[in-house]
N, CA and C of each residue as an Amber inpcrd file, in Angstrom:
protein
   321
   0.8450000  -1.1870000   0.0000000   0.0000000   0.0000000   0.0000000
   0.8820000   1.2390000   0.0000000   0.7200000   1.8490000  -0.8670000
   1.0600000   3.2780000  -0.8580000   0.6130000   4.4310000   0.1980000
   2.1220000   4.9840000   0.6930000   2.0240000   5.7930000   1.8400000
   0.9600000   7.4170000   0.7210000   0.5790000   8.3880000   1.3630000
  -0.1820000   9.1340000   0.9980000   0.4480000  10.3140000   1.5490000
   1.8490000  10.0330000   2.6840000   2.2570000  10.9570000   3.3710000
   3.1900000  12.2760000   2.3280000   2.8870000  13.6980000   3.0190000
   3.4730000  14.7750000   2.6580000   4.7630000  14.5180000   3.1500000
   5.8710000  14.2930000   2.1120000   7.3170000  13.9040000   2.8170000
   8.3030000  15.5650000   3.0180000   8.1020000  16.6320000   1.9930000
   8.2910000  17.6820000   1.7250000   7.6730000  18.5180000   1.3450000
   8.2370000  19.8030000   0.8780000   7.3120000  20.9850000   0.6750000
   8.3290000  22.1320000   0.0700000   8.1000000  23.3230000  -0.9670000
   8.7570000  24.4100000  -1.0830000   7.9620000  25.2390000  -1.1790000
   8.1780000  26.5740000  -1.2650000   7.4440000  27.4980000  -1.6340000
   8.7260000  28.5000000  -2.4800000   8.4860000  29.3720000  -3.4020000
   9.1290000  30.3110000  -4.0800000   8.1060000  31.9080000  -4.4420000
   9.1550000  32.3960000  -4.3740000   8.1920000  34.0070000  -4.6970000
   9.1130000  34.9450000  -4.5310000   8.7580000  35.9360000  -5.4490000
   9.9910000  37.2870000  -5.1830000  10.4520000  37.5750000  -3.9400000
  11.5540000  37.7320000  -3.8070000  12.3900000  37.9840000  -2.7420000
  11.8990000  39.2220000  -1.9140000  11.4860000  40.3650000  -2.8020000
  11.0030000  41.5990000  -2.7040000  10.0880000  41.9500000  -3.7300000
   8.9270000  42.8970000  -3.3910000   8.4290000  42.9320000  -4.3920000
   8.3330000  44.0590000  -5.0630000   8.4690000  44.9750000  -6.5420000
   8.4970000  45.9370000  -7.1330000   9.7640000  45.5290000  -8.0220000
  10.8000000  46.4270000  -7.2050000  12.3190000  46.4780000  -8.3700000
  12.9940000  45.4870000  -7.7860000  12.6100000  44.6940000  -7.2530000
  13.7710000  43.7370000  -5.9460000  12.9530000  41.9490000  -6.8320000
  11.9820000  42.2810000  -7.1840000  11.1110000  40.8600000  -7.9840000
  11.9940000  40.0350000  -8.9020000  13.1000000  40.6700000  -9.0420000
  13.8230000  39.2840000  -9.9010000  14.8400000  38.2690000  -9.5310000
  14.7240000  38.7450000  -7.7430000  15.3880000  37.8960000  -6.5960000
  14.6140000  37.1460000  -6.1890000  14.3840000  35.3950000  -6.2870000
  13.4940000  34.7500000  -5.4450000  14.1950000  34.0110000  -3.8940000
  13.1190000  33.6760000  -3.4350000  13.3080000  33.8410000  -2.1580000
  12.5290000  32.0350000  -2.0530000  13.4140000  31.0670000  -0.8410000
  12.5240000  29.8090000  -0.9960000  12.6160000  29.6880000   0.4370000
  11.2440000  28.5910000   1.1630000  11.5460000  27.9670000   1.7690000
  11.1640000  26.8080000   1.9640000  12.0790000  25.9180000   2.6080000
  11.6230000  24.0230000   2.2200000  11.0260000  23.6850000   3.5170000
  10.6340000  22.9240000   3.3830000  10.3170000  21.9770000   4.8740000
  10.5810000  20.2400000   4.7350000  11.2100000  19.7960000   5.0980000
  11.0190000  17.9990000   4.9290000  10.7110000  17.4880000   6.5520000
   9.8030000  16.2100000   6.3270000   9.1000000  15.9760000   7.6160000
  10.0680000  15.3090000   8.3880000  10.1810000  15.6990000   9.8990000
  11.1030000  14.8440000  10.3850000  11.7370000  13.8100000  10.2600000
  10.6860000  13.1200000  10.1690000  11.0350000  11.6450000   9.6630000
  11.4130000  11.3910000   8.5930000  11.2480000  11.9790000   7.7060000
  11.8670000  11.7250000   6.3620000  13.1500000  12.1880000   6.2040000
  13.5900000  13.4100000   7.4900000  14.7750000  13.2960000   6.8720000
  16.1850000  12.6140000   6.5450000  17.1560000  13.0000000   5.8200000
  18.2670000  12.3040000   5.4170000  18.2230000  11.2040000   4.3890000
  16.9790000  11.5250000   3.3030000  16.2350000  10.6520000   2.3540000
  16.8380000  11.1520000   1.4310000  17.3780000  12.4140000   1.3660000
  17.6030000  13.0990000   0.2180000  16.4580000  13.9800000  -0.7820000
  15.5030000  14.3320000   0.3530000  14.1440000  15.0050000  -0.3640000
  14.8400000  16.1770000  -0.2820000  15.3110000  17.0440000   0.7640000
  15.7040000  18.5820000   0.7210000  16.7500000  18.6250000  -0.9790000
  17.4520000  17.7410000  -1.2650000  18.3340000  17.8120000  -1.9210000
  17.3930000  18.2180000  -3.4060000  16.1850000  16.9580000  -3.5900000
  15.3380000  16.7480000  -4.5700000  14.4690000  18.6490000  -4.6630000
  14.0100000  18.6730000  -3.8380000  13.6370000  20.0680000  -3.6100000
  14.3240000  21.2330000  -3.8470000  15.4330000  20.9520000  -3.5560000
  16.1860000  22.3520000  -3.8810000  16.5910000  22.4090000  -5.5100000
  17.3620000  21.4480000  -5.7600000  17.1780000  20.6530000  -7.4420000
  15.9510000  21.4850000  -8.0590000  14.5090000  21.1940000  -7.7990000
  13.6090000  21.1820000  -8.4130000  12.8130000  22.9410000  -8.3550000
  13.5780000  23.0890000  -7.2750000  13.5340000  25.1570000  -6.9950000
  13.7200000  25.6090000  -7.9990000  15.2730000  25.5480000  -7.9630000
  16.4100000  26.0930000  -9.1550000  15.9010000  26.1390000 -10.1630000
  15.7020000  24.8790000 -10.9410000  14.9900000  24.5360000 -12.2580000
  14.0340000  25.8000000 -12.2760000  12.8910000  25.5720000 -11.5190000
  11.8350000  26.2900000 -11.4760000  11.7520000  28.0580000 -11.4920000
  12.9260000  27.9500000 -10.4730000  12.7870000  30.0170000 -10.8940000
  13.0240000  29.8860000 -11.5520000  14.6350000  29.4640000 -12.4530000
  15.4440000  29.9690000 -13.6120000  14.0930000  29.6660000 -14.4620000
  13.2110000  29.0330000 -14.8020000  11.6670000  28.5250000 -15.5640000
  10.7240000  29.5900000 -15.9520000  10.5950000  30.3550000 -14.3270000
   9.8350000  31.7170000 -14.1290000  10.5990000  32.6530000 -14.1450000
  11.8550000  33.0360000 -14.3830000  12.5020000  33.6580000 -15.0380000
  13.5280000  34.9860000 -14.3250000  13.6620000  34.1400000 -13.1540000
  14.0990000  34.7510000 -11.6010000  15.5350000  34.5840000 -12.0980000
  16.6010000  35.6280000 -11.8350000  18.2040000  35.7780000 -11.8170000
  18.7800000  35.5930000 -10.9850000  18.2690000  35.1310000  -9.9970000
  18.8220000  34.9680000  -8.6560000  18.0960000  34.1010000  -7.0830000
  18.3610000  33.3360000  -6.4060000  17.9590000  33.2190000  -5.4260000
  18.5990000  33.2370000  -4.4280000  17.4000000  34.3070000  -2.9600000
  18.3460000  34.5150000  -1.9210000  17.8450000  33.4660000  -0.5140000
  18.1380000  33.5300000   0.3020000  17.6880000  32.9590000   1.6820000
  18.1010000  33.8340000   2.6130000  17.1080000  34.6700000   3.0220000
  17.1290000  35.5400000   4.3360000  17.4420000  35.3880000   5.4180000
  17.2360000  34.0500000   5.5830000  17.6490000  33.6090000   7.1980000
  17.6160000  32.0620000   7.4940000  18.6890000  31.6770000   7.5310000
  19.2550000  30.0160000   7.5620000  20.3670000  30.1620000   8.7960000
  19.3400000  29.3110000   9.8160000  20.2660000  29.3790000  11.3830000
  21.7780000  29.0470000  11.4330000  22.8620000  29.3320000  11.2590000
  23.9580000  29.1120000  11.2730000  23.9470000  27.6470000  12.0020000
  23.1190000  26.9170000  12.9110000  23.4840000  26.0280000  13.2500000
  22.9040000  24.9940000  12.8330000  22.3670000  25.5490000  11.2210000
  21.6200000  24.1530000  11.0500000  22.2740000  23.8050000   9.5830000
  23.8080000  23.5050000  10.0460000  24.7930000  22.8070000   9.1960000
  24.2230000  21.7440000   7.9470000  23.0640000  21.1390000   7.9470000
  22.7760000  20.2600000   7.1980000  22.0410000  21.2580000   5.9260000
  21.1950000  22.3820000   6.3970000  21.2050000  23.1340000   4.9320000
  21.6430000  24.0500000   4.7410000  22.6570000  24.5020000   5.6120000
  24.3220000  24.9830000   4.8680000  24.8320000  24.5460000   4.0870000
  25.1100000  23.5020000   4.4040000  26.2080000  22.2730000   3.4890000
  25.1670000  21.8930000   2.5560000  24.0830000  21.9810000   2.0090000
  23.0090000  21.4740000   0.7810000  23.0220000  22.9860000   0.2010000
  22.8690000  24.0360000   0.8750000  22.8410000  24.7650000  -0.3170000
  24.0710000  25.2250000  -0.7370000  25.1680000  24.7050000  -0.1740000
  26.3760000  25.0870000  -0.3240000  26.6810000  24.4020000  -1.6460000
  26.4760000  23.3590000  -1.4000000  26.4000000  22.1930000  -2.4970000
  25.6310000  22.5270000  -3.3540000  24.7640000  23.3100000  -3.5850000
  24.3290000  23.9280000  -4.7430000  24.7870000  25.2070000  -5.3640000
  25.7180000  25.3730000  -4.7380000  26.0190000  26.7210000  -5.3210000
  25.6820000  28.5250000  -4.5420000  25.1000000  28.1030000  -3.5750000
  24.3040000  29.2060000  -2.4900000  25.7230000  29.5330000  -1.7900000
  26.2980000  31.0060000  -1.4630000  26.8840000  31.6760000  -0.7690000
  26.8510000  31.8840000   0.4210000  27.7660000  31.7850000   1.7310000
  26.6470000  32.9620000   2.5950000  27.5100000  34.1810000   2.0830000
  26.5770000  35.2660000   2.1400000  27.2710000  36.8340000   2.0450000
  26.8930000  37.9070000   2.7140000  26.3050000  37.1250000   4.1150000
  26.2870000  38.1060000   4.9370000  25.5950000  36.6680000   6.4780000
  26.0190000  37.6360000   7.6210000  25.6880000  37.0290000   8.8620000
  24.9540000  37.6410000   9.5780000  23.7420000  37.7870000  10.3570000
  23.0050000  38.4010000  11.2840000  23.6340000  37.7610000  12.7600000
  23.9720000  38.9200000  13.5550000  24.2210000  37.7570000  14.5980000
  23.1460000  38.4520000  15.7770000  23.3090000  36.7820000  16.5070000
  22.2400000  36.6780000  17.5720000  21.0320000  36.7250000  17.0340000
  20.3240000  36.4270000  16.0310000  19.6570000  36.7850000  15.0300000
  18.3200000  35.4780000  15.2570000  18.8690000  34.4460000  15.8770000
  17.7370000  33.3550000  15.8340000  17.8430000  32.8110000  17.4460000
  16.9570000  32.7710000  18.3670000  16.4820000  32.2600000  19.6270000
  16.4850000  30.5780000  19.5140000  17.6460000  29.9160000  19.2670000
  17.8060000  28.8370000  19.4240000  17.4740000  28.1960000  20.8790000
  16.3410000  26.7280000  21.0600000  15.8030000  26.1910000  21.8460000
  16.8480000  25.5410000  22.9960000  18.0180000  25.5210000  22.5850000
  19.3420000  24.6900000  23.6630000  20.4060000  25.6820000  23.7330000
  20.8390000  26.4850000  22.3920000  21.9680000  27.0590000  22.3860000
  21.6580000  28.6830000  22.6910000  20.5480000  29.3320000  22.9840000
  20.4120000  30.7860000  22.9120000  20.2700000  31.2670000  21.7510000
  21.1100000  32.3840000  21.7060000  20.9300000  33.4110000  20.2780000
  21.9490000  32.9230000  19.5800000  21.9800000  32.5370000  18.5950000
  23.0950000  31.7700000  17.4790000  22.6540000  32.9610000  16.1180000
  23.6970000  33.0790000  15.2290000  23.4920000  33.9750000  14.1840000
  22.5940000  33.4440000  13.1660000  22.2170000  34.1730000  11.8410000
  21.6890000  33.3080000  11.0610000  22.2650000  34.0990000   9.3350000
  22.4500000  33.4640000   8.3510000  23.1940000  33.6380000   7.2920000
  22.1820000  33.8680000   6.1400000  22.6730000  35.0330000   5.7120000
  21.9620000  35.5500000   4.2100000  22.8310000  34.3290000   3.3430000
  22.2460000  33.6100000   2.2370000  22.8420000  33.1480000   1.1080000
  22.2540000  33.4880000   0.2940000  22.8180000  33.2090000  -0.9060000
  22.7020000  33.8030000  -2.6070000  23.0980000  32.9740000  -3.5750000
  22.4410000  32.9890000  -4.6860000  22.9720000  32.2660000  -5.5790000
  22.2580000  32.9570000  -7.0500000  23.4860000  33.2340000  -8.0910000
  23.0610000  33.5830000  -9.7430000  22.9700000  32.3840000 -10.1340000
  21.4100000  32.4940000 -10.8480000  21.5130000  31.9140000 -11.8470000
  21.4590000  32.1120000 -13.1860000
């Protein structure tokens, strides 16, 4: 029997909207349990495709917790920058205020 379960999720949309609209902006979700399946990977894959599709020059990520190394290192692996750091920027549940990282990527 086939599971029916939501394993992931993205969303995309201008980064900003007016003169800033040709920056998109994403965010993923994969379900706990699913992760380390390689869906975030499939998702981000299937982003890319998709702005460069809708005709976006760029995608940014506003805020990616510095301590959440696993989609650092995935969007790193895609080509995503960080190029800038907010610090103290995210109320982490064990560690306090931890920074969080602008990334970027041309496409």
């Amino acid at each position: 029997e086939k599971s029916s379960s939501i394993l992931g999720t993205y969303t995309l949309k201008p980064n900003q909207v007016g003169l800033g609209n040709h920056i998109a902006n994403g965010a993923y979700m994969v379900h706990p349990e699913a992760q380390g399946q390689g869906i975030g990977k499939k998702l981000c894959e299937h982003s890319i495709i998709e702005a460069k599709r809708l005709g976006f020059k760029a995608m940014q990520f506003n805020f990616v917790g510095s301590t959440n190394t696993a989609a650092i290192n995935l969007w790193q692996k895609y080509g995503f920058e960080i190029i800038g750091t907010i610090p103290e920027a995210f109320r982490h549940q064990k560690l306090g205020l931890v920074a969080a990282h602008i990334m970027h990527k041309k496409l």
